[in-house]
C-alpha positions in Angstrom: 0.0 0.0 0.0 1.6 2.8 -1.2 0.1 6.8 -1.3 -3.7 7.3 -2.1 -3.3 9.8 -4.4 -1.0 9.0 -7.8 1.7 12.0 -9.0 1.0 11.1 -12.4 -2.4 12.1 -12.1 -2.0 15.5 -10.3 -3.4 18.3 -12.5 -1.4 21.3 -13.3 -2.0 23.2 -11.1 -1.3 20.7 -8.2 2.1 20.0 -10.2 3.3 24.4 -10.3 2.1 24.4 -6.9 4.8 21.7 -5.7 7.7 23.0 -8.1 6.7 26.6 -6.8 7.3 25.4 -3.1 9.8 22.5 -2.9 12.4 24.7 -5.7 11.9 27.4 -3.4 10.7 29.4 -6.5 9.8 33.3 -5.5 6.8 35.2 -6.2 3.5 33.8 -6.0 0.9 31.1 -7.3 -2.1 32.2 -9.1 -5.3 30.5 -8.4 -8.9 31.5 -8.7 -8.1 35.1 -9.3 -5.7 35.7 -6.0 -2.1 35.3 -5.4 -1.0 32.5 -2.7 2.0 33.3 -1.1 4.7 30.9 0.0 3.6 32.1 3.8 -0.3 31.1 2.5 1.3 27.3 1.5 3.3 27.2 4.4 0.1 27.6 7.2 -3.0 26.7 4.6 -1.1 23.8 2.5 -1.7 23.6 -1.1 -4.5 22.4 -3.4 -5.9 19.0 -3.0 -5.8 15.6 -5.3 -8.8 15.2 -4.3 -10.1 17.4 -6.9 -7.2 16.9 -9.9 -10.1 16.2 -12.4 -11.4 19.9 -11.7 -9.2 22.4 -11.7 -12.2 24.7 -11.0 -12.9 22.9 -7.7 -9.4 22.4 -7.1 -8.7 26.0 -7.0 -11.6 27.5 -5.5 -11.2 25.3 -2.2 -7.2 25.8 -2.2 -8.1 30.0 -2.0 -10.9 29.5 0.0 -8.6 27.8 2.7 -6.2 30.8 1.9 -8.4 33.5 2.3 -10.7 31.7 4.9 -13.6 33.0 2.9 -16.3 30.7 0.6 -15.2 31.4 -3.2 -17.3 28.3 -4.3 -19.3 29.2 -7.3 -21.1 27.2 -9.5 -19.7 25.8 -12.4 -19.7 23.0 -15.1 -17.5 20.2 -13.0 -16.1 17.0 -13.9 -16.2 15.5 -10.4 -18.8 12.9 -9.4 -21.7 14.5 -7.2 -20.1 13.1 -4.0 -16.4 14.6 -4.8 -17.9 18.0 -6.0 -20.5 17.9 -2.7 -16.9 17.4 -0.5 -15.3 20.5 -2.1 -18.5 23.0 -1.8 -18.6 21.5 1.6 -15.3 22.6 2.3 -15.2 26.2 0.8 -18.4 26.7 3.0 -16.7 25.8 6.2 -13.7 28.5 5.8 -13.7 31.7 8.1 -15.7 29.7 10.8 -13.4 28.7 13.6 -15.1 25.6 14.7 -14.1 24.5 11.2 -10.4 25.4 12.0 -9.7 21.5 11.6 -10.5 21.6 7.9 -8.6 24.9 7.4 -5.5 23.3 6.0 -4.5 20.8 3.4 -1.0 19.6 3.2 -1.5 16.5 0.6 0.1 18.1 -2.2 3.7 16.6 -0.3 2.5 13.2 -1.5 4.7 11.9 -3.9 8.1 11.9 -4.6 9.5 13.5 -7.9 13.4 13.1 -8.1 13.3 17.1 -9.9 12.5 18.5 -7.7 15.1 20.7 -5.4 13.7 18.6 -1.5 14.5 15.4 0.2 11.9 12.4 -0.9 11.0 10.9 2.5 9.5 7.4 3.1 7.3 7.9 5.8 6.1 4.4 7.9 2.4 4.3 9.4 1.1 1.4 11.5 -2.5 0.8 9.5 -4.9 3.1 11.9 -2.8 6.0 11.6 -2.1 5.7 7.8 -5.9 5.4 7.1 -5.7 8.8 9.8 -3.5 10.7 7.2 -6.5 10.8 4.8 -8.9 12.7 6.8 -9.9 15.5 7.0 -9.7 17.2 10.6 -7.6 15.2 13.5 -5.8 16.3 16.6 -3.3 18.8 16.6 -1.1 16.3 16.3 -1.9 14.5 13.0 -2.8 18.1 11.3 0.4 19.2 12.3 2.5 16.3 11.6 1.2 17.1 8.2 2.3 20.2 7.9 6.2 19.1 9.3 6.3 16.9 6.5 4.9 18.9 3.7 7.3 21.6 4.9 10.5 19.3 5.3 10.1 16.8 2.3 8.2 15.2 -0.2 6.6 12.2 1.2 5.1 9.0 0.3 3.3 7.0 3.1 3.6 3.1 3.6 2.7 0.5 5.8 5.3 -0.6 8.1 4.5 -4.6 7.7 5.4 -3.7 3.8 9.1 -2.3 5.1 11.1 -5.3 3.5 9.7 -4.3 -0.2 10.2 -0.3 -0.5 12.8 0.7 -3.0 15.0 2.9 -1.3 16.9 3.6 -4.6 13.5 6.3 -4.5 14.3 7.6 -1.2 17.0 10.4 0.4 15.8 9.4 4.3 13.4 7.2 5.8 10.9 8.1 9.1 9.5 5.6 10.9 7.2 5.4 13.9 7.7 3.6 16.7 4.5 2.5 18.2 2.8 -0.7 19.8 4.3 -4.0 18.0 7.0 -3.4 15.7 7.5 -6.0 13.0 11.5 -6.9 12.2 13.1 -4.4 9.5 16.5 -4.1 8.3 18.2 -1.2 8.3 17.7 0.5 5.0 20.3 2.1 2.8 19.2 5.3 3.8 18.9 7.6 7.2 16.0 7.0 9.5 14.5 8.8 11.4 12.2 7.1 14.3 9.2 8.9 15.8 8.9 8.2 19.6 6.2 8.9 21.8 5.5 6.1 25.0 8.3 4.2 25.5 6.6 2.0 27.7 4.2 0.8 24.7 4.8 -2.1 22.6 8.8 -3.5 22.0 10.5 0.2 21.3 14.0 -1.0 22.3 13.6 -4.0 19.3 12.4 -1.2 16.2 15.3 0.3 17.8 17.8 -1.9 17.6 16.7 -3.5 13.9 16.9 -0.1 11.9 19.5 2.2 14.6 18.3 4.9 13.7 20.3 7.9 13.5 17.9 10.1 15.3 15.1 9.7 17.2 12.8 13.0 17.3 10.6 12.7 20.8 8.0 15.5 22.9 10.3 13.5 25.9 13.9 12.6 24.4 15.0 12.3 28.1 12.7 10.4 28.7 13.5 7.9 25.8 17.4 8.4 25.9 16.9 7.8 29.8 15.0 3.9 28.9 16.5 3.1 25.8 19.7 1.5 24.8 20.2 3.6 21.8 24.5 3.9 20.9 25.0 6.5 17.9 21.4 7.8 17.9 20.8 11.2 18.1 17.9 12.4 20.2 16.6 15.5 18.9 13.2 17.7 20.6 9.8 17.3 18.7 7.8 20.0 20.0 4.1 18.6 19.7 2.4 21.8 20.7 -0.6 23.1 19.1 1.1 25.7 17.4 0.1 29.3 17.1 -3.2 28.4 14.4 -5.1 27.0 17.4 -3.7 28.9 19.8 -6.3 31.5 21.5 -4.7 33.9 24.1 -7.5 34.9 26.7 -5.4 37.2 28.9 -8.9 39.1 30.4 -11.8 37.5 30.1 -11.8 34.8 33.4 -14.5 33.1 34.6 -12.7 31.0 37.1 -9.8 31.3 38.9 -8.7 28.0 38.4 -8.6 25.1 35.2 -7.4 22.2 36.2 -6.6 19.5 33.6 -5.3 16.5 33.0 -6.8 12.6 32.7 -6.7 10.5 35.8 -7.4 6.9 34.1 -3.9 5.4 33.8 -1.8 3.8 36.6 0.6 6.8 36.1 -1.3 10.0 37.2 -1.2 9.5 40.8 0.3 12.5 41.9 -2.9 13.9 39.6 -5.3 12.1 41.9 -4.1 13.1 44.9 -3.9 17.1 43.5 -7.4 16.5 42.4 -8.7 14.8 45.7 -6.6 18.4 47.2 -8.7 20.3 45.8 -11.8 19.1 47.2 -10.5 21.0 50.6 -10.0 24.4 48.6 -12.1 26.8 49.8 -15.3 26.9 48.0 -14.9 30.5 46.9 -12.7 29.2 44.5 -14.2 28.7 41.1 -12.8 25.6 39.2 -12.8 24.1 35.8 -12.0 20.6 35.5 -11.1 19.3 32.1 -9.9 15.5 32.6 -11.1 14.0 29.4 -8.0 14.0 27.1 -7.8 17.0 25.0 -6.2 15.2 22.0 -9.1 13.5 20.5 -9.8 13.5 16.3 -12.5 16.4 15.7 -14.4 14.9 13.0 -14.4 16.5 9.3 -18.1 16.5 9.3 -18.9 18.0 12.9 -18.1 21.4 14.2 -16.1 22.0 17.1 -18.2 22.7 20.4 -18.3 22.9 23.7 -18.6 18.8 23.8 -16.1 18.4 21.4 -13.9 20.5 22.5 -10.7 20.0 20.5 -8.4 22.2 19.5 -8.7 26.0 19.6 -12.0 25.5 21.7 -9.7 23.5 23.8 -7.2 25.8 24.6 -10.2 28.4 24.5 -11.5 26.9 27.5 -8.2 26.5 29.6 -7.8 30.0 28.7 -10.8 31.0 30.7 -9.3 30.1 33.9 -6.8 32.7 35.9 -4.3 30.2 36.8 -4.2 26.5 34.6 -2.5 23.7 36.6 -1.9 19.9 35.4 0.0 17.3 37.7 3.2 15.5 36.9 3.2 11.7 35.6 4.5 8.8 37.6 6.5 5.5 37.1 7.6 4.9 33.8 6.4 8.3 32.5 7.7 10.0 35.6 9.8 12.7 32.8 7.2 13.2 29.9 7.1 16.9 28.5 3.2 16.4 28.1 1.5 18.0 25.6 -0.2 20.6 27.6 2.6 22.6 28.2 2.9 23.7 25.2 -1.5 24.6 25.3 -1.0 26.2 28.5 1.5 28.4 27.5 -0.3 29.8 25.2 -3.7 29.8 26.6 -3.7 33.0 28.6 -4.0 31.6 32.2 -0.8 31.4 34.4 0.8 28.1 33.8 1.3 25.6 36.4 3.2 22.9 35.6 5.3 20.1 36.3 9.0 20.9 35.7 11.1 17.7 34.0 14.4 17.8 31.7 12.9 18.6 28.7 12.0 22.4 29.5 15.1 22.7 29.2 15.4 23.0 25.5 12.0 25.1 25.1 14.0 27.7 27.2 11.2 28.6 29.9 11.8 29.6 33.3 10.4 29.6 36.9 8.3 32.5 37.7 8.9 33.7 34.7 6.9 31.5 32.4 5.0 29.2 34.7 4.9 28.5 38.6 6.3 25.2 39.2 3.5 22.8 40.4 5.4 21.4 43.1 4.9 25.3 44.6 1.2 24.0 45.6 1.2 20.2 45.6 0.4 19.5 49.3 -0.1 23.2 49.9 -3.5 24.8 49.6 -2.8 28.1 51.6 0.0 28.4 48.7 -2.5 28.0 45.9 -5.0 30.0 47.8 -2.1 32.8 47.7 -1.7 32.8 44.3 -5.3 33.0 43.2 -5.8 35.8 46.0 -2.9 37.7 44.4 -3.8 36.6 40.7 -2.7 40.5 39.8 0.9 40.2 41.3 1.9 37.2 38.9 -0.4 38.1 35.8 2.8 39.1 34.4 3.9 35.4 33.9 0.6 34.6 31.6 2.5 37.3 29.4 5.2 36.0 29.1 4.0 32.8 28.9 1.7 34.1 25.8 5.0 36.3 24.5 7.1 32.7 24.2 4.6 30.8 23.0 4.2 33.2 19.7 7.6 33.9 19.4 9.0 30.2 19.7 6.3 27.0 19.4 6.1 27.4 15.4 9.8 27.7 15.0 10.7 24.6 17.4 7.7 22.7 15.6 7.7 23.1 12.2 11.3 24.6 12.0 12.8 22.0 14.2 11.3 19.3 12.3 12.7 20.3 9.0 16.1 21.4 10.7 16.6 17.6 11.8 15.7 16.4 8.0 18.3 18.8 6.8 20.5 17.7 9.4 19.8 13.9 8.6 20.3 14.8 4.8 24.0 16.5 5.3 22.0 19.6 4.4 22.2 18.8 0.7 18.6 20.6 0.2 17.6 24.3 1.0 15.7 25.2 3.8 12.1 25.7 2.7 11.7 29.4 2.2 8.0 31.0 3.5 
């Protein structure tokens, strides 16, 4: 199983588009009567093969994503009813943010033409999340995995079980996630690159030692350098944050002094339990917000974001409600994890609380500057009850959270991704210009 969409069928369009942005080539792109910049390609993504057998289609939806406006207009079409219904549906949904997880479209990176001036990347999925790349919406995550790679590289996707039969004759590098079950693979002719998330899932230290990878990129490389036997593999920072698209500073509008966040299901949020059993001693004046489902789930291509499914921006919208935002650190085997929510309550608006491990380190965050360290009012209610009381005296750190969070979680995402492809690739391609 190799990409959905064929290169030899792209339309023209589709095919400028990818020479305009992977050969670095100035200017702008032309389509349905605006200009796209580089910048535009860069956050939006470029037209979709979904619609290569309309060019009309194809280009209204690409600058409706681009000017978050609806430019559908009616039209003799070539598509099939269902295909041309999917595009009109999606023009229609630009401009409204709780369609902001159909705002983007990074599958013009699929395929891999050997002219063109980027690396050709063969990226490995485990079946549910290769069938993930094709939709529409997703966490933050998947959207903005897509956007990494449509940034760093041409891509095509495979199934890891079909690892022994790629032809890497194709291929400048070679990604590879390492979750759950990992089947045996030789090391290919070619760098890899190995995603790592929970090391305590599946048999990480066998992917690991079958294709040595020469780096691994991690949201907790301490963490995995820490468990892992890993000799000559570089562990580089992958800075899973939202980003600054879903990001939605609320630095004044509070309606409780305090979110608290975090799921309490696994054996390794303990210390969360006992913060959240705590807080059933706080004084009652206290208004709280507890947000304990996981904040990560898929928002669905064909349902809004709401209040209920509160993903994304509406996520981070609702921490940002809150004057303070605290989470608890994990325990046992995930004892160092940089979770994700750092990176949402940084830039949500409320004071950060949070768990300090190694890997703050390279985000370049500080005590009372950017966030309070949890372990300030773990055990100690009259301490949290001080900072709420004196929520004025320390707004200054929601600031500066805010302040780093613009200035720095797109560069260390996107940027750092492509920086370790470069890196991987003895920088033989240019950085992609935007």
């Amino acid at each position: 199983m190799a990409n959905k969409f064929d290169i030899k069928n792209y339309s023209h369009l589709l095919l400028e588009t990818r020479q305009h942005w992977f050969n670095n080539q100035p200017g702008t792109i032309r389509a349905n009567g605006i200009n796209i910049t580089r910048a535009d390609i860069q956050l939006h993504g470029g037209p979709s093969p979904e619609y290569n057998k309309c060019e009309t289609c194809q280009s209204m939806e690409w600058a409706s994503r681009v000017t978050q406006t609806n430019r559908w207009a009616n039209h003799v079409c070539n598509l099939d009813n269902t295909t041309q219904d999917k595009c009109r549906s999606s023009c229609r949904k630009q401009g409204h943010m709780q369609w902001s997880h159909c705002h983007s479209n990074y599958w013009f990176a699929l395929g891999c033409d050997p002219t063109l001036k980027a690396p050709r990347m063969a990226v490995f999925f485990h079946e549910r999340s290769y069938n993930g790349f094709y939709e529409h919406g997703g966490s933050h995550v998947t959207i903005n995995k897509r956007r990494c790679f449509a940034q760093a590289a041409q891509i095509d996707l495979h199934l890891t079980e079909n690892f022994a039969s790629v032809d890497w004759s194709k291929y400048d590098i070679a990604l590879v996630h390492n979750r759950r079950e990992m089947p045996k693979m030789e090391k290919p002719p070619v760098p890899v690159i190995m995603m790592c998330w929970d090391p305590w899932k599946g048999n990480p230290q066998a992917a690991i030692n079958y294709l040595r990878p020469e780096y691994i990129l991690s949201p907790s490389m301490k963490l995995w350098t820490r468990l892992m036997n890993m000799p000559g593999t570089k562990p580089r920072l992958y800075a899973a944050g939202q980003g600054n698209y879903f990001a939605r500073p609320n630095m004044d509008k509070k309606c409780v002094d305090l979110v608290v966040l975090g799921a309490l299901s696994s054996q390794h949020y303990r210390i969360r339990k006992e913060f959240n059993q705590q807080l059933e001693s706080l004084s009652e004046r206290y208004l709280r917000l507890h947000l304990h489902e996981p904040g990560h789930g898929h928002a669905k291509p064909d349902k809004p974001l709401s209040e209920l499914n509160g993903f994304l921006n509406v996520y981070v919208n609702q921490i940002g409600r809150g004057k303070y935002a605290v989470f608890g650190p994990c325990c046992g085997e995930a004892s160092n994890i940089l979770a994700m929510k750092t990176y949402e309550v940084l830039g949500s608006g409320a004071i950060p609380i949070l768990p300090e491990v190694e890997d703050m380190k390279q985000l370049g965050i500080e005590p009372f500057i950017h966030y309070i360290p949890f372990s300030e009012v773990f055990n100690n209610n009259a301490r949290l009850s001080f900072f709420i009381d004196n929520y004025k005296d320390f707004k200054h750190i929601a600031v500066s959270a805010v302040k780093w969070h613009k200035e720095n979680a797109d560069r260390l995402l996107f940027d750092g991704f492509e920086n370790v492809i470069r890196e991987a690739t003895k920088n033989r391609f240019a950085k992609r210009v935007y």
